[in-house]
Every structure is written in C-alpha cells, then in structure tokens.
N, C-alpha and C positions, 0 to 999 in steps of 0.2 A: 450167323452162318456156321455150319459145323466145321473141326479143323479140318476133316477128310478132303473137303470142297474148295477151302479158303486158297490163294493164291500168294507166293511167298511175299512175305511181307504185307500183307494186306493189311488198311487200314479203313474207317468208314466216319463220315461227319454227313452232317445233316445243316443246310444252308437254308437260306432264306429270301429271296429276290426284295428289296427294302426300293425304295420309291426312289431313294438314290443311287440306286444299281442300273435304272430304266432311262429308257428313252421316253419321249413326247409318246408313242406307241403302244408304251407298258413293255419293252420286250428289255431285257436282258441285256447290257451292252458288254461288247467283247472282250472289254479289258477287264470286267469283272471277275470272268472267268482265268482271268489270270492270278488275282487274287487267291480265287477259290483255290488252286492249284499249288499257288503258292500255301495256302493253308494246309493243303493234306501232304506236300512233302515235307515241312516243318513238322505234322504229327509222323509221319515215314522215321523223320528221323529222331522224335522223342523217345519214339516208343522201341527203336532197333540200332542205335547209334547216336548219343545225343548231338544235340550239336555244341553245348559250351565244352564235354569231353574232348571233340576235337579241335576245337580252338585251345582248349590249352595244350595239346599236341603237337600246334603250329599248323594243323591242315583244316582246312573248310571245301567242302563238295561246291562244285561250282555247274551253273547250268549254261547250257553252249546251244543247245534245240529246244525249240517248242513246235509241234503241231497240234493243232486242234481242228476237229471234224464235229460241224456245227449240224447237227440231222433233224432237231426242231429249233424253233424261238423257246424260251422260258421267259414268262410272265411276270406281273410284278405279283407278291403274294403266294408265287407258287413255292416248295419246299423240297429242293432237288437233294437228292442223295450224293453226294461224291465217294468215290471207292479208289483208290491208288496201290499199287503190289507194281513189285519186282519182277517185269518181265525178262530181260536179259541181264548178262552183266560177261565183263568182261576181264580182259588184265586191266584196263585203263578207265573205262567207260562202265557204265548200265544204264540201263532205259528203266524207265519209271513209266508206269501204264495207268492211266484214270480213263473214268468214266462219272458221267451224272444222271443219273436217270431222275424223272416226276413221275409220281403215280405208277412203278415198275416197269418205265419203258424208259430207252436208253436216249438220251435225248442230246448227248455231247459226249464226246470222246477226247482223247487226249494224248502226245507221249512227249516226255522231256526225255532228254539223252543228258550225261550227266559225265561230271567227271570229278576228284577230287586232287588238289594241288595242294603244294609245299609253300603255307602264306611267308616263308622269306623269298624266294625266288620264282612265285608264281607258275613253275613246273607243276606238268602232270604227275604225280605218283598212283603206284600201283591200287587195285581196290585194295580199303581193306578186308581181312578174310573173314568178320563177323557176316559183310552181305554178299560172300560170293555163294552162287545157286549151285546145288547140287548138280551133275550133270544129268543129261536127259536122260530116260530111260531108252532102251531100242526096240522098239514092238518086234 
C-alpha cells in the first residue's frame, strides 16, 4: 500500500483458517478472531512501540473493549488479510481499528479500545507521545 494511503500505524498479516479454527460447518469460530487480533496488535506494537521496551519501563498497554462486526463467515482454507492502524488516540486511551478481508472484500471488522498502565499500581497513565496522532486537519 503506498505511504500517501496507508493509515497511522498500519500493519498487515496474512492468516489462515486451519481445520482447527472451524466448526462441524467449515466456518471460522469467533474466538479465533480474537486470536487473529491479538496477533496484529502484538505486530502494532513490534513494529511502533515494542512491547519488552515497555515492560522494562514498568508499563504494558492493556485492552478494556473489543468489538467485532462479523459481515460474512470465513471458511476453513480460506486466507483472510488482517489490517490494524491507529484510529484515534487520546490522553489516556486509543482505539485500534482492524479489518479482514478474503479475496478483497471486507468480511470482519473490528475496534479494541486500549489503554496503557503503571505495572506497579495498575493505574492508567498518559499515552505515550511515540503513538499519539497528529491532529486532524480542518476541510
């Protein structure tokens, strides 16, 4: 994807639907997709903020939402795309934004809401300023 296009932070992985991922049906079960999810904010954060970095800091990002909007089944065999970027972000919070598409249609959606805390006191602290997003523009 060209950088002009790309969405902050974006990342992209390529998955697999394995016969252990399925139901009796072939379809895709939903905790799977949690998995998947969980893989593309662990690459989020290899790749824009490691995560052993902040553990020896004493802070680790911690996830509080999940939504997922399931708009087809995925099959066993099929090779769905995940894509995750930095939709908003906050003093305290950012949302993390995926999607999966097969065969270039969009076929599951996704947003974590996110927060990172102080591992001695389990407090919230502020983002930090590596992933805070530029402000919007104003048409």
């Amino acid at each position: 994807m060209p950088t002009e296009q790309r969405r902050p932070f974006e990342i992209e992985l390529t998955f697999e639907a394995k016969t252990y991922d399925v139901d009796f049906a072939g379809i895709v079960s939903n905790i799977v997709y949690f998995r998947w999810l969980e893989d593309l904010r662990l690459k989020v954060l290899d790749e824009y903020l490691p995560l052993d970095g902040l553990l020896e800091q004493g802070i680790s990002p911690v996830l509080v939402r999940t939504e997922i909007d399931y708009k087809r089944a995925v099959r066993l065999f099929d090779k769905p795309i995940g894509r995750m970027w930095m939709s908003y972000t906050g003093r305290r919070k950012f949302v993390l934004t995926a999607e999966f598409t097969v065969d270039g249609e969009v076929v599951t959606t996704a947003e974590h809401v996110c927060v990172f805390v102080n591992l001695k006191n389990w407090r919230t602290i502020p983002l930090p300023e590596k992933l805070a997003l530029p402000p919007a523009k104003e048409s």
